[in-house]
KOLLOLO-400514 format. One record per atom (N, C-alpha, C, CB): residue in three letters; z, y, x. Coordinates in steps of 0.001 Angstrom, whole numbers, padded with zeros to 6 digits, always signed. Glycine has a CB too. Example, Ala and Ser with C-alpha at 12.3 -4.5 7.8 and 13.67 -1.06 7.14 Angstrom:
% KOLLOLO-400514
ALA+007800-005690+013190 ALA+007800-004500+012300 ALA+007800-003300+013200 ALA+009046-004473+011308 SER+007080-002250+012850 SER+007140-001060+013670 SER+007870+000030+012900 SER+005725-000598+014084 
//
This chain:
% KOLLOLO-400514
UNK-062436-055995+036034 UNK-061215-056759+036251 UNK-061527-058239+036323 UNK-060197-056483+035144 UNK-061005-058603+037204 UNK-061431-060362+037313 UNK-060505-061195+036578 UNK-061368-061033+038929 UNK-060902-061962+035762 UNK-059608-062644+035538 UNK-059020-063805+036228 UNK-059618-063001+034397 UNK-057638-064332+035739 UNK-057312-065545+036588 UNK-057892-066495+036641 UNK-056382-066016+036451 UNK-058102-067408+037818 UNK-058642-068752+038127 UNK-057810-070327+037123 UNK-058328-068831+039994 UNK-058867-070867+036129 UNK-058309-071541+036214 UNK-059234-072792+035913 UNK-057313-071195+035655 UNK-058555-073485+037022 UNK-059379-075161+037319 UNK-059186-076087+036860 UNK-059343-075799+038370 UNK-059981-075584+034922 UNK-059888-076699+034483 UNK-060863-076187+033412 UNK-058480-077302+034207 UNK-061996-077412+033028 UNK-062414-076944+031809 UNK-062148-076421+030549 UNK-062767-077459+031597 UNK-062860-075773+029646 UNK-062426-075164+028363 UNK-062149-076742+027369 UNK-063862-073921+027675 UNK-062755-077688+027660 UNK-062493-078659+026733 UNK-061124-079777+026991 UNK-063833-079384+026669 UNK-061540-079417+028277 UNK-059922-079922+029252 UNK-058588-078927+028909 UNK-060190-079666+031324 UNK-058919-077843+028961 UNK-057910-076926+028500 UNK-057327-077023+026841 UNK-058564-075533+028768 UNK-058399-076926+026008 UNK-057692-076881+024893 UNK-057352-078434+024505 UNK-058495-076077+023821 UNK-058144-079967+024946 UNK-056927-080854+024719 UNK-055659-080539+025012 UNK-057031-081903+025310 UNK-055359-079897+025750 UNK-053944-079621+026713 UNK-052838-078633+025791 UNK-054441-078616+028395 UNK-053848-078037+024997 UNK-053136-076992+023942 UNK-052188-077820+023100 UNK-054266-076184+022878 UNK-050878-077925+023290 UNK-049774-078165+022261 UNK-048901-077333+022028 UNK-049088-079124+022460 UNK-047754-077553+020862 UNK-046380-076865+020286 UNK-045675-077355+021620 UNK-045611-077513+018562 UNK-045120-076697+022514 UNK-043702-077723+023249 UNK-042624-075812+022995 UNK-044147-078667+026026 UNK-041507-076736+022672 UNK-040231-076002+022446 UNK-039388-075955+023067 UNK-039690-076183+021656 UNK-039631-077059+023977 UNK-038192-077036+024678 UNK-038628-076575+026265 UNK-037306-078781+024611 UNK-038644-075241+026380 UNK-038936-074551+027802 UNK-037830-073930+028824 UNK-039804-073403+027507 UNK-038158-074289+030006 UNK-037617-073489+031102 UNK-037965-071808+031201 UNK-038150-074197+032362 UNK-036792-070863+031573 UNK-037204-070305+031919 UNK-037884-069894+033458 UNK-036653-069977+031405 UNK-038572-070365+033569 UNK-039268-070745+035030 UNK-040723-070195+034484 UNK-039225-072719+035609 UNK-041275-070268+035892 UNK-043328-070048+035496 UNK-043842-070422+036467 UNK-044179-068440+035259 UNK-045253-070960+035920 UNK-045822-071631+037334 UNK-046771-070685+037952 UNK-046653-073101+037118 UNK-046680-069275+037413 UNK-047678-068132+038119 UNK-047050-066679+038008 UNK-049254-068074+037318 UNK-047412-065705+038925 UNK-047093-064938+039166 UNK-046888-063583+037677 UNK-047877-064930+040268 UNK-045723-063222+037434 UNK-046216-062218+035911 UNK-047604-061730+035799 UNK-045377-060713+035777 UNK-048111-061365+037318 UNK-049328-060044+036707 UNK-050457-061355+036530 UNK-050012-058308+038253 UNK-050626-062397+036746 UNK-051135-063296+036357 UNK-051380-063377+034783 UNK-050486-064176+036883 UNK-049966-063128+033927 UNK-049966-063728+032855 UNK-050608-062559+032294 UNK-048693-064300+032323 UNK-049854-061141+032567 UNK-050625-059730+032284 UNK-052348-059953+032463 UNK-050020-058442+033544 UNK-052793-060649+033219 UNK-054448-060548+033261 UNK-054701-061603+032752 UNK-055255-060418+034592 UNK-054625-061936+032332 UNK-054577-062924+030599 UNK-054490-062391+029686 UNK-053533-063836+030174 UNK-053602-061365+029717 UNK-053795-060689+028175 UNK-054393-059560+028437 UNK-052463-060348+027266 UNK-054751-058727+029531 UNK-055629-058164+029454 UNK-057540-058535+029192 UNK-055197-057692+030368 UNK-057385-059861+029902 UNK-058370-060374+029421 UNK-058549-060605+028070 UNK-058494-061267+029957 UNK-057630-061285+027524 UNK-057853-061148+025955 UNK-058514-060138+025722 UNK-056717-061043+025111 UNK-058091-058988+025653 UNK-058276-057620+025075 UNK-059961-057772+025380 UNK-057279-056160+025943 UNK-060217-057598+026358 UNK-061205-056865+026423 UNK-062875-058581+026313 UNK-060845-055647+028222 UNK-062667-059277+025951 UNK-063611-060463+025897 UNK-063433-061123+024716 UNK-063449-061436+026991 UNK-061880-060951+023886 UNK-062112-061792+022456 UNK-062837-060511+021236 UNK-060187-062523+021776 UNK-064125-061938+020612 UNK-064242-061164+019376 UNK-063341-060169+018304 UNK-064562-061985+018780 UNK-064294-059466+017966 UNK-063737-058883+016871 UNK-064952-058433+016028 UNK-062764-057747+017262 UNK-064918-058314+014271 UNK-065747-057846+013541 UNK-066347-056512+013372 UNK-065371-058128+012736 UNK-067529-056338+013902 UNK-067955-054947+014252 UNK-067101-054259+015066 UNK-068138-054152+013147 UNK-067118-054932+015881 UNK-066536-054514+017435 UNK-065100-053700+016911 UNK-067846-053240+018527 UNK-064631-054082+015790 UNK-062858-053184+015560 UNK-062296-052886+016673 UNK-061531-054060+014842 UNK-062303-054136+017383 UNK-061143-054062+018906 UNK-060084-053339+017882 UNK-061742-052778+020768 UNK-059079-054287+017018 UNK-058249-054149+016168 UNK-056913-054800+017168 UNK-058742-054863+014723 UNK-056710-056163+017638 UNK-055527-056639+018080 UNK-054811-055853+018969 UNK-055692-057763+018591 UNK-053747-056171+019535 UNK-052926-055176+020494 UNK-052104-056598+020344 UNK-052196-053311+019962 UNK-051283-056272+021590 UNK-050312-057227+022297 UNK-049460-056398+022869 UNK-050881-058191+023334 UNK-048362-057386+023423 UNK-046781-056519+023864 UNK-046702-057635+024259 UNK-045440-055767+022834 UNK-046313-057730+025984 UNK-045919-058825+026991 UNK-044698-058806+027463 UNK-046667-058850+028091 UNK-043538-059422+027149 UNK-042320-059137+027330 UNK-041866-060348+028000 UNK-041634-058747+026135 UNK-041114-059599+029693 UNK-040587-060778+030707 UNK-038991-060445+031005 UNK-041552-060777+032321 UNK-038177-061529+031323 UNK-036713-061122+031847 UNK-036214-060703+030311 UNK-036644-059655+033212 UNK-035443-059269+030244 UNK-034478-058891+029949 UNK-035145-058805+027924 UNK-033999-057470+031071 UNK-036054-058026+028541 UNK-036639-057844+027260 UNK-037379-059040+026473 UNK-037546-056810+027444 UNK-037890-060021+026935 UNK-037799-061408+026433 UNK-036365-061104+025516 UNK-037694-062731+027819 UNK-035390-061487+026109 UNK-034399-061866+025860 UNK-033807-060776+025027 UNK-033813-062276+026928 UNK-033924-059832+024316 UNK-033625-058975+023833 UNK-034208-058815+022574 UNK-033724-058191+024559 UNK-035367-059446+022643 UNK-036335-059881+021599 UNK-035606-061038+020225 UNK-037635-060721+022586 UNK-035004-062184+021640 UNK-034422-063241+020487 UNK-033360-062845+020325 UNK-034299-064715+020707 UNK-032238-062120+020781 UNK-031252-060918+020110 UNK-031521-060646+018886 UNK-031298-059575+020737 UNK-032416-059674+019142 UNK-033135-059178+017558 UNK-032975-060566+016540 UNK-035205-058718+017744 UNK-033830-061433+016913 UNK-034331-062334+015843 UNK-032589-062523+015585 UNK-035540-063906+016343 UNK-032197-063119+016372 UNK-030988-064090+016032 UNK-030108-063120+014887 UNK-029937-064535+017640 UNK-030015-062227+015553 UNK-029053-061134+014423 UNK-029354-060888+013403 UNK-028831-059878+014661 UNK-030674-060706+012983 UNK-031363-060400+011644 UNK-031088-061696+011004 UNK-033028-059997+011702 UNK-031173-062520+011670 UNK-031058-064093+010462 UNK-029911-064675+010112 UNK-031701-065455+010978 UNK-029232-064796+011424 UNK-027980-064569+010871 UNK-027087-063768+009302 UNK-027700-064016+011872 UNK-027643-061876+009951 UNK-027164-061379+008824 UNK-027734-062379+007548 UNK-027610-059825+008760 UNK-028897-062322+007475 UNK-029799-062791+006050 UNK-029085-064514+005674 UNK-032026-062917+006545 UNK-029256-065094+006302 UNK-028810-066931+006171 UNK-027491-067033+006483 UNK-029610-068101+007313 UNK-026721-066408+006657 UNK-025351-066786+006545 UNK-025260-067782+007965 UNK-025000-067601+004939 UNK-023137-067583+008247 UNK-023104-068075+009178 UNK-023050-069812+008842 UNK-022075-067380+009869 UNK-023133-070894+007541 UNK-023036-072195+007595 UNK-024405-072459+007578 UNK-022219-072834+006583 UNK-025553-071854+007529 UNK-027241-072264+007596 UNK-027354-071982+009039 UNK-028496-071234+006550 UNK-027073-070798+009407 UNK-027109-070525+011246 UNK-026582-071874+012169 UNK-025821-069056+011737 UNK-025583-071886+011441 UNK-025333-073782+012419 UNK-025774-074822+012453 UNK-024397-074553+012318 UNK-026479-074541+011285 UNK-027122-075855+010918 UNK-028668-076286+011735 UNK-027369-075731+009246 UNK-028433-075351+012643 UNK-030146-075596+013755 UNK-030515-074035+013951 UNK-031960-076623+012668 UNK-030025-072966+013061 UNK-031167-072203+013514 UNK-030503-071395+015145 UNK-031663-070946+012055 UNK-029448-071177+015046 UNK-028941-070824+016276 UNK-029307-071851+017776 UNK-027411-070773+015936 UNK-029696-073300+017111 UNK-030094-073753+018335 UNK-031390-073274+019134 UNK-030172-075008+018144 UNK-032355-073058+017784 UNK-033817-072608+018025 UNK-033800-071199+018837 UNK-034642-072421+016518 UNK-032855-070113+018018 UNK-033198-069220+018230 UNK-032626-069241+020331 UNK-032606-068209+016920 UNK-031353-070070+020216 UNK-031270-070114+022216 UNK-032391-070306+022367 UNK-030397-071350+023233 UNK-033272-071885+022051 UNK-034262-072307+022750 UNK-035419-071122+022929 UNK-034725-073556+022083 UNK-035591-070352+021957 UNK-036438-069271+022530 UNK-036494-068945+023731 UNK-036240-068260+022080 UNK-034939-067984+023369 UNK-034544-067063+024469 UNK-034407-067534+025606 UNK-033480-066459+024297 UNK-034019-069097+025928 UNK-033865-069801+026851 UNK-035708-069995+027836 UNK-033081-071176+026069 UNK-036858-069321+027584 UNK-038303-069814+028049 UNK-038101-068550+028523 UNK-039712-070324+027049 UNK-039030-068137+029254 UNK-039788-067389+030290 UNK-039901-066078+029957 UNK-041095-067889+030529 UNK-040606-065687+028701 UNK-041291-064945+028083 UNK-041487-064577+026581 UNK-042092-065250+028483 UNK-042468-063929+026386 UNK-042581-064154+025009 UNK-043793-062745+024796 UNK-040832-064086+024091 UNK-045085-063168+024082 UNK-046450-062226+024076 UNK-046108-061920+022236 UNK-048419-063321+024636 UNK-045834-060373+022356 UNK-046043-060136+020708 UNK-047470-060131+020370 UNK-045432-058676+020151 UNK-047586-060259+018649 UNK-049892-060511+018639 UNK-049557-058989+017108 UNK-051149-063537+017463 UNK-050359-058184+017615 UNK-050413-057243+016607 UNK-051760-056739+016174 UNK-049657-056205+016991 UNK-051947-056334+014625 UNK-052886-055545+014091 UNK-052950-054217+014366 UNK-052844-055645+012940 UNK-053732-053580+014702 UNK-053519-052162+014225 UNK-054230-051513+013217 UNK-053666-051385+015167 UNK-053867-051395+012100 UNK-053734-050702+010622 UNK-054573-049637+010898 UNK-052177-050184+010053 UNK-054631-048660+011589 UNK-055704-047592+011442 UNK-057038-047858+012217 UNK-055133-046242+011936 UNK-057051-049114+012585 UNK-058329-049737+013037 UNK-059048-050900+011627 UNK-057848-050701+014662 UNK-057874-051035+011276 UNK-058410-052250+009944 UNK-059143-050998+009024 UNK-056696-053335+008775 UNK-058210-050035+008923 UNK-058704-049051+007967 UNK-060231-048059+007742 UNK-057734-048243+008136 UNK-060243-047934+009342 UNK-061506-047274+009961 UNK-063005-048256+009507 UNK-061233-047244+011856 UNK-062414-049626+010163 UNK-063422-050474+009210 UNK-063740-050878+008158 UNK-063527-051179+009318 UNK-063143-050928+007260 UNK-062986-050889+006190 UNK-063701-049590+005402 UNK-061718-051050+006143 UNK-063565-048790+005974 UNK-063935-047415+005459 UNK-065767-047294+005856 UNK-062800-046063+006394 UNK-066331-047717+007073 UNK-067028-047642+007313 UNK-068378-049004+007036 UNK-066515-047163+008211 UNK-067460-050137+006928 UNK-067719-051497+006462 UNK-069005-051468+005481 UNK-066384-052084+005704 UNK-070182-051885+005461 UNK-070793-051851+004444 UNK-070538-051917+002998 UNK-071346-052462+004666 UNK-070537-052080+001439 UNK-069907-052201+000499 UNK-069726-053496+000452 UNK-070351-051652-000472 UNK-070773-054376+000561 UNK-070781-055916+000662 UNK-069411-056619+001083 UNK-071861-056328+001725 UNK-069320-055865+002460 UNK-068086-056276+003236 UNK-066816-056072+003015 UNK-068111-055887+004247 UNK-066661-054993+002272 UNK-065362-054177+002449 UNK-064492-054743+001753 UNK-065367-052792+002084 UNK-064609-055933+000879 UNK-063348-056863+000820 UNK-062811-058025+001707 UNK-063443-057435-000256 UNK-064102-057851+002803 UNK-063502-059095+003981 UNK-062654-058453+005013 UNK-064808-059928+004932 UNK-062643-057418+005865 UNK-062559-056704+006440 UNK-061279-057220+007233 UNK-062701-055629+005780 UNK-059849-057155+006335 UNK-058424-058041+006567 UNK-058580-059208+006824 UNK-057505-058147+005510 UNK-059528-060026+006063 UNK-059703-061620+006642 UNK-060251-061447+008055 UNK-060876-062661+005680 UNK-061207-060668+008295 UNK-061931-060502+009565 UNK-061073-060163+010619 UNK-062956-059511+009491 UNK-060117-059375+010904 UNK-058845-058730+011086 UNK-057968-060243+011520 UNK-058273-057773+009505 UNK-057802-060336+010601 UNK-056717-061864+010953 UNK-057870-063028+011799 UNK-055992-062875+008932 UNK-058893-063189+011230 UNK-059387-064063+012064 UNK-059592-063958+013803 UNK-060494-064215+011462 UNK-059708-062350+014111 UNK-059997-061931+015808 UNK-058119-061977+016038 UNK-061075-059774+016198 UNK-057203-061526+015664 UNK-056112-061889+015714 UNK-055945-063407+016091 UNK-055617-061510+014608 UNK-056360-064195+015610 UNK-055951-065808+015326 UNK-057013-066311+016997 UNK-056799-066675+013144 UNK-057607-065445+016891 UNK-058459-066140+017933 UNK-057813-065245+019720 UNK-060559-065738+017375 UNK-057703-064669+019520 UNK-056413-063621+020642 UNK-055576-064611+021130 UNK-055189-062310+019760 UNK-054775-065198+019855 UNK-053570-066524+019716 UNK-054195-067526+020596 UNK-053309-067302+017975 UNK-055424-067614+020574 UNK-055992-069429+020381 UNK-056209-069241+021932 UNK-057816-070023+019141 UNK-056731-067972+022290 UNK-057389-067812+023823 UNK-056026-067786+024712 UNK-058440-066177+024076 UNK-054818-067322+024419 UNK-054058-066983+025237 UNK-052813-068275+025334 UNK-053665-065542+024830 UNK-052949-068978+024286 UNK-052114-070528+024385 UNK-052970-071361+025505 UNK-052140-071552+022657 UNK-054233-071549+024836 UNK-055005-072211+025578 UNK-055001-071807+027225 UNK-056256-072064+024928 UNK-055238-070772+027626 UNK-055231-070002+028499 UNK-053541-070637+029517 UNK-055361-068367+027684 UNK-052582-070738+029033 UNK-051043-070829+029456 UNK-051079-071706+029737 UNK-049949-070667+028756 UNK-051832-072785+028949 UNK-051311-074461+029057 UNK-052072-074836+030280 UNK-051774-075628+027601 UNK-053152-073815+030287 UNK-054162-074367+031283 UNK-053034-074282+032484 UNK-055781-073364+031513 UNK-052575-072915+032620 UNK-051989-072805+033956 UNK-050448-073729+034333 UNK-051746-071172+034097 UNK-050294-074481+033169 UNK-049452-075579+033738 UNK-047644-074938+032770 UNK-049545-075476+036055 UNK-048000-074253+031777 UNK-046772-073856+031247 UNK-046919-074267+029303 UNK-046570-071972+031737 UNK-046109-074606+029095 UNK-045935-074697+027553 UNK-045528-073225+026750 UNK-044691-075828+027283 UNK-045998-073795+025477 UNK-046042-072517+024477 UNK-045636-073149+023449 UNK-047420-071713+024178 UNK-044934-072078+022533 UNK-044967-072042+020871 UNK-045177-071396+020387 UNK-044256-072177+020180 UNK-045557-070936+019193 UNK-046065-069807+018502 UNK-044945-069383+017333 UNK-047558-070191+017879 UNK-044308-068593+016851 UNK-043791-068397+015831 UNK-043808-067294+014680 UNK-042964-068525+016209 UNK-043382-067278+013757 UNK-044025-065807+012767 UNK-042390-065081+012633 UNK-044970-066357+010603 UNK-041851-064356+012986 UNK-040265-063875+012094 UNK-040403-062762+011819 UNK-038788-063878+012804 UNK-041856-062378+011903 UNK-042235-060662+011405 UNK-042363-061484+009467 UNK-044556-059634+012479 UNK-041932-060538+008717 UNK-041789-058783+009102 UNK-040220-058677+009225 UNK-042454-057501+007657 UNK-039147-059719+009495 UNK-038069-059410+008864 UNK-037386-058393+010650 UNK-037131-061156+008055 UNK-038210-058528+011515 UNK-037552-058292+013066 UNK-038161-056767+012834 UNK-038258-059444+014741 UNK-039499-056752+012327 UNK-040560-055320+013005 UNK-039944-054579+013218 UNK-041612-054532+012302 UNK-038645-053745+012176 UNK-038466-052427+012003 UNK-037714-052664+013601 UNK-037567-051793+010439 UNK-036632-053351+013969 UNK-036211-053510+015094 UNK-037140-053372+016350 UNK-035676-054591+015001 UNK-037880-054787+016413 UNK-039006-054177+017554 UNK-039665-052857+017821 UNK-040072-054809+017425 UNK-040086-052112+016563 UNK-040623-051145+016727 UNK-039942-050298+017675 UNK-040843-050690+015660 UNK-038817-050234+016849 UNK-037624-049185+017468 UNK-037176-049422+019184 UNK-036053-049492+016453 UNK-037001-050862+019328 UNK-036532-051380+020917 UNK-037767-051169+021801 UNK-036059-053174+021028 UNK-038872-051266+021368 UNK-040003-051324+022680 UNK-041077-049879+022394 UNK-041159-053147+022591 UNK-040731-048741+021260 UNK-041420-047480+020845 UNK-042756-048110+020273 UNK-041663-046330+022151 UNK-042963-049026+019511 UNK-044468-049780+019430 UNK-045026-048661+018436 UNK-044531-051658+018696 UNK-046084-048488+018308 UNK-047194-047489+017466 UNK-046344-047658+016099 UNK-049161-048132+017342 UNK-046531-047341+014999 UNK-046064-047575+013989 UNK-047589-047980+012667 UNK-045033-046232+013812 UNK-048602-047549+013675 UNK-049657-048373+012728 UNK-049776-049562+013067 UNK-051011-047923+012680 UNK-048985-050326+014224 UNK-049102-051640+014967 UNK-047886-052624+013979 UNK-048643-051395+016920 UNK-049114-053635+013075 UNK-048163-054713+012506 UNK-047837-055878+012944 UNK-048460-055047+011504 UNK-047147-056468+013225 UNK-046888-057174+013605 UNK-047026-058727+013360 UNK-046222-056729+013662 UNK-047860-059811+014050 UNK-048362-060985+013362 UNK-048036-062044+014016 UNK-049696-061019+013151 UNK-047347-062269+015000 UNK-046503-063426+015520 UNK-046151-063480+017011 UNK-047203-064681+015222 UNK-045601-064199+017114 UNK-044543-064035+018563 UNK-045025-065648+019304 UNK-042248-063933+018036 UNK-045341-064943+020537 UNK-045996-066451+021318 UNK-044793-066659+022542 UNK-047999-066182+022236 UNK-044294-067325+022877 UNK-043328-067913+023601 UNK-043401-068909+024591 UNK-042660-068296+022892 UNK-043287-068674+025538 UNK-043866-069780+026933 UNK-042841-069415+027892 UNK-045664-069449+027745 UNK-042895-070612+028849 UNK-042118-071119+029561 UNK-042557-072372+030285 UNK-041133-071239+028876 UNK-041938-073285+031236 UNK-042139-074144+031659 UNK-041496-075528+031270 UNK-042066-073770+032594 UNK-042570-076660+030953 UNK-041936-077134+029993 UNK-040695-077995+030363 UNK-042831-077770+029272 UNK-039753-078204+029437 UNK-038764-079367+030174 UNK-039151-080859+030385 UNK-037496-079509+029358 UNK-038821-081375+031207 UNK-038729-082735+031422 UNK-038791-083801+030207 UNK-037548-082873+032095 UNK-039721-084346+029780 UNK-039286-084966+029005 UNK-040213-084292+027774 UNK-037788-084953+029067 UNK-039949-083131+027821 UNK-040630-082877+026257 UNK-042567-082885+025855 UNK-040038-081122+025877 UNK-043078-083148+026740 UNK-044442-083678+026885 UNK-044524-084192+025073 UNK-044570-085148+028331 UNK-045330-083732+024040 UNK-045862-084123+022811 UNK-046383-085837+022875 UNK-047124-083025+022489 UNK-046643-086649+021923 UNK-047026-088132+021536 UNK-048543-087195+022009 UNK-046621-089034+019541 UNK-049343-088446+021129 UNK-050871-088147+020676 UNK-050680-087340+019278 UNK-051874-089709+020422 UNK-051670-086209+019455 UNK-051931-085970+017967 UNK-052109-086760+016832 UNK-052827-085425+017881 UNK-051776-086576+015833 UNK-051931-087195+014233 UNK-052657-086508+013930 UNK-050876-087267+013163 UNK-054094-087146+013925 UNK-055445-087096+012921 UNK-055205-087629+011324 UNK-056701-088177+013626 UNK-055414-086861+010652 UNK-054782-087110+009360 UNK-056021-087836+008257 UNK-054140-085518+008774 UNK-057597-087746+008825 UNK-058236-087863+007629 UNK-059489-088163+009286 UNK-058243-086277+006080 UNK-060396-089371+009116 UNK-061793-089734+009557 UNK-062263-088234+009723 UNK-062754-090737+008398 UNK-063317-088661+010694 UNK-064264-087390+011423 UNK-064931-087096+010139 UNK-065518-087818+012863 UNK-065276-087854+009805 UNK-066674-088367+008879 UNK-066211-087313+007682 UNK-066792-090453+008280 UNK-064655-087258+007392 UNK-064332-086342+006547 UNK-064313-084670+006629 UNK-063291-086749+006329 UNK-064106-084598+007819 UNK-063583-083422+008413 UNK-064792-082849+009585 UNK-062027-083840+009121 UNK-066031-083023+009551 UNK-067348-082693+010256 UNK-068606-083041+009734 UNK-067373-083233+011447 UNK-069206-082168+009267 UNK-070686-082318+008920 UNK-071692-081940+010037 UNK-071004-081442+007705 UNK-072916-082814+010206 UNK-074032-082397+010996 UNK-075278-082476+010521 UNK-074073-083002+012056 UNK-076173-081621+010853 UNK-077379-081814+009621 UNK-078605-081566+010715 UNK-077346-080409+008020 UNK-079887-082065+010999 UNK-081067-081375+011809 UNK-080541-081746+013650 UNK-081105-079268+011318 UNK-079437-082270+013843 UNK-079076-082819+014992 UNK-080238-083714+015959 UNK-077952-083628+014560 UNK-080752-083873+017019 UNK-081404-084643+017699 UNK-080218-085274+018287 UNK-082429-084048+018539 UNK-080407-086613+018169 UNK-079496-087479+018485 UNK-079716-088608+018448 UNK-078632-087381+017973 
//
């Protein structure tokens, strides 16, 4: 499978990686585009002793939008309707209002398999290892979006949505659920400042044996 073209470096790309929230639902590439992106994921991001643990759910149009349904209703019930006004009903439109939306999942009888088979040494990292090829799935497929000229956000509202999702899209039931990626095209205007570096390089990078 080839993946999509995109003309721009990896270091060019991930400067480009930001939070933007305020999205169109518009796109600057074709769906099966975005689909071979996450198929690419799948099959090129690490994982610890080859688990091939993550799984994804790519949801466009209706089911996007059916997604922030879910959310909105569950929080609602839970936060009451004077906290719902107070912003979260705006957020939860702005979701629903973008393009899309990529679910990022574990699968539990793959964590387990390793775990089981894991050397003894290992077999208390196994979940960290798990979340880390997860986190990096996240990192490839933002990066990946921004490249192609669309904004993203990332958000967590598992576990309070899962039992719902499960049920609306038939998802595995060993498939947990670890955050909701959201893209769209960005609006006018909402372009991020410069990042806030919080602390010197000098603090935050060590180099040792360098030719330089």
């Amino acid at each position: 499978m080839a993946s999509p073209i995109v003309t721009m470096s990896f270091t060019e790309a991930a400067q480009k990686r930001r939070t933007i929230r305020a999205l169109e639902p518009k796109t600057t590439v074709p769906d099966s585009t975005i689909i071979k992106l996450a198929e690419a994921a799948i099959l090129t991001v690490p994982s610890a002793f080859n688990s091939q643990s993550a799984r994804l759910t790519v949801l466009f149009g209706g089911d996007h939008k059916r997604l922030w349904s879910i959310a909105a209703d569950t929080l609602l019930a839970r936060i009451g309707e004077e906290r719902w006004n107070e912003g979260t009903k705006d957020r939860m439109a702005n979701f629903a209002n973008a393009y899309g939306t990529i679910l990022f999942w574990d699968d539990q009888s793959c964590a387990a398999a390793m775990e089981e088979h894991a050397p003894d040494i290992y077999k208390d990292k196994t979940d960290e290892w798990i979340q880390q090829s997860n986190g990096m799935h996240q990192y490839y497929l933002w990066t990946a979006l921004n490249a192609l000229g669309l904004g993203v956000n990332l958000q967590h509202y598992n576990p309070i949505i899962d039992v719902e999702v499960h049920k609306t899209w038939g998802v595995p039931s060993e498939w947990q659920l670890k955050a909701q990626m959201v893209f769209g095209v960005p609006k006018d205007g909402s372009a991020p400042g410069a990042r806030l570096q919080k602390l010197p390089m000098e603090q935050r990078l060590q180099v040792f044996g360098a030719n330089v």
